[in-house]
N, C-alpha and C positions, 0 to 999 in steps of 0.2 A: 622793499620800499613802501611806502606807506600811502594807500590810495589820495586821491586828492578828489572828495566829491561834494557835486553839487546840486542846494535844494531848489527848487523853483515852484515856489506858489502863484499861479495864475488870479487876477484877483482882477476883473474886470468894473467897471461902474453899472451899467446895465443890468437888470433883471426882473423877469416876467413873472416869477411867483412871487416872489416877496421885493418891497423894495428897499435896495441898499442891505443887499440880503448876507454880503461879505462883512460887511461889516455891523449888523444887527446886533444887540445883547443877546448873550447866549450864558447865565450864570455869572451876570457883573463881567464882562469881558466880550471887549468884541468876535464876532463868529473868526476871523481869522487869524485872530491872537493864541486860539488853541492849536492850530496847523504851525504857526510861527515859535511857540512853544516848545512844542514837541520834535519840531527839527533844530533848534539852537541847544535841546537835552542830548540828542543822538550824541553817541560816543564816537560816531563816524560820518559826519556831515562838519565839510570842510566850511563851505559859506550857504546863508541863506536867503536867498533872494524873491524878493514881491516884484511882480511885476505887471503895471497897473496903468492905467489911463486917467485915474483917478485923483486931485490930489489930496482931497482928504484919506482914502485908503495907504498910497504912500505913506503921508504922517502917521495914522496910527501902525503901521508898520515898522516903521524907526521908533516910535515908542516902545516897541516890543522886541526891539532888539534884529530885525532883518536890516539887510543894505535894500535898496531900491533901485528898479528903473521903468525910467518912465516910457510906457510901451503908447507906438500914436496910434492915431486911431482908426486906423484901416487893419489894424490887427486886435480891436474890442466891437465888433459885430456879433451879435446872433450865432452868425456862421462862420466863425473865426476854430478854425479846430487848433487846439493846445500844439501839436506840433509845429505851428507855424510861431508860436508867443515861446516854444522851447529853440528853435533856432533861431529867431531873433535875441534871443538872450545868450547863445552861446555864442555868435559872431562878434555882439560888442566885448563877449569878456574877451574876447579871442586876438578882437582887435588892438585891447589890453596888455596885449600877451600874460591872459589868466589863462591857464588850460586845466582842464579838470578830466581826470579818469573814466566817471561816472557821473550821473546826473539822475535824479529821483526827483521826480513830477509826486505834490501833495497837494491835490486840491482842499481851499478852505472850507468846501461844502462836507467834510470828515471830520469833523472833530473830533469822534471817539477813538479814531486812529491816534496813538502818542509813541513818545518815544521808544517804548520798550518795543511795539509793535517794527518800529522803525528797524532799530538795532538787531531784534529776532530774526526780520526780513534779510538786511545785508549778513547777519551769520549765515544764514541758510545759503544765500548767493554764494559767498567764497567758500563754501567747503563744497561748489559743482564748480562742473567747467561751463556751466552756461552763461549768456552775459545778457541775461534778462530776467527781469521778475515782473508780477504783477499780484496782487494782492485779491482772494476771491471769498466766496462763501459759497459750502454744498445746495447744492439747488436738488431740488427732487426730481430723481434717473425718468419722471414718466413724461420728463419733455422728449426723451429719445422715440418715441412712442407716440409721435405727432407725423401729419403728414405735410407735403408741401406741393403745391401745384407749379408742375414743368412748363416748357416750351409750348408743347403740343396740347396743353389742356388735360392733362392728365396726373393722377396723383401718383408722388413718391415717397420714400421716409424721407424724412427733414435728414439723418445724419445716413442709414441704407434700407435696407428694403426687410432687413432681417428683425431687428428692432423694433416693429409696431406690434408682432405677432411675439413677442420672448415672455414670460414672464416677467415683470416690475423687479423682483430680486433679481434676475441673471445679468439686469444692465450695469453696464460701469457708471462707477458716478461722474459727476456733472457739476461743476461750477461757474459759477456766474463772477464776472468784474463788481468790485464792489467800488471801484474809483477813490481808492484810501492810500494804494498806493502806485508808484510803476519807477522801477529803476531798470537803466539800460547803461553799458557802455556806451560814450560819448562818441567813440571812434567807433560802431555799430547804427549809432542813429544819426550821424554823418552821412552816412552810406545813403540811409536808404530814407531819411525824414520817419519814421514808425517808429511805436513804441514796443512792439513785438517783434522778434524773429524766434528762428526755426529751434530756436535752444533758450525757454523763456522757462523759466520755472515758475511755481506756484507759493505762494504762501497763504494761509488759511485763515480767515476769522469769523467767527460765529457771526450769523446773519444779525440777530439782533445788534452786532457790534459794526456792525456794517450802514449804517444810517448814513445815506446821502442829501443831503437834506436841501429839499427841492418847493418846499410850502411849510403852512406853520403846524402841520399836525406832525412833520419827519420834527421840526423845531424843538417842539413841546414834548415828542418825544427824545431825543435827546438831552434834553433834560432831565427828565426822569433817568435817563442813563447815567448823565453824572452824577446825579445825585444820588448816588447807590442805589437807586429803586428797583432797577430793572436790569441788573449785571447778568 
């Protein structure tokens, strides 16, 4: 049977680097129009839903082809973490009786993330038994090789004690979240609210492809990304 999943772009009104930063021009098109894009291409993304406090964000949202909802506003803080804007969105569909399989969190601050990304990510998922992914880029192995100060006032390795002292070649590699993508079983993050557990797989993309864009120089670089300049 044929999965039934869904997209959820968090799209708040508020923001500290840029303002009105979800929805900014980004290449004639608002910054969320490309996250909204790219999950109505997916060959495997059942619906795709903005969910905002916002109402001009809504509207340009249905221009672009997403459903909406309007999320209040005790869930568009500062300190509102996505899992909280991802289960209030599954209880109203739920309360619908929509139920979806899966559910993939695309923040609009990714833009270079698109479809194919999208669809390469869920192949890779169904052909393990895990029921998580998350979307990274190689970071260089000589964070392992860091220390960290304990309880007692005393220093440890950040990940063991072996690590600080190895050769830079002998470490495993090391990736870092690039916030482009994150799919979980819906009946998994039920459980527990998290977008992680213990059977989460990885999918990779070049750091350069990895742009979170947080001020106008991640912006402006992006740009240049779409614009073939810097693939």
């Amino acid at each position: 049977m044929e999965e039934k999943i869904l997209a959820i772009i968090p799209a708040r009104a508020g923001s500290k680097g840029i303002k009105d930063k979800n929805i900014i021009n980004l290449n004639s098109k608002p910054l969320i129009a490309w996250s909204i894009e790219a999950s109505t291409k997916s060959k495997f993304i059942t619906k795709t839903i903005v969910s905002s406090d916002a109402d001009n964000i809504l509207d340009i949202a249905k221009q672009y082809g997403a459903s909406t909802i309007r999320r209040p506003d005790n869930l568009a803080l500062d300190s509102t973490p996505s899992e909280d804007v991802i289960k209030h969105t599954i209880d109203l569909l739920e309360n619908e009786n929509e139920i979806y399989d899966y559910l993939i969190l695309l923040q609009p601050t990714s833009p270079i993330r698109d479809q194919n990304d999208i669809d390469k990510a869920f192949s890779n998922l169904f052909k393990t038994d895990a029921n998580a992914l998350i979307s990274v880029y190689k970071e260089d192995s000589k964070i392992l090789k860091t220390f960290k100060e304990n309880k007692n006032g005393y220093i440890e390795g950040i990940s063991n004690n072996d690590f600080p002292f190895m050769p830079r070649q002998s470490l495993p590699p090391v990736y870092m979240s690039n916030g482009a993508i994150y799919i979980i079983k819906v009946s998994e993050f039920s459980k527990t609210k998290k977008l992680f557990t213990d059977k989460t797989i990885f999918y990779e993309m070049s750091k350069r492809r990895s742009i979170d864009i947080d001020s106008l120089s991640d912006l402006n670089e992006a740009k240049k990304q779409l614009d073939g300049e810097n693939i």
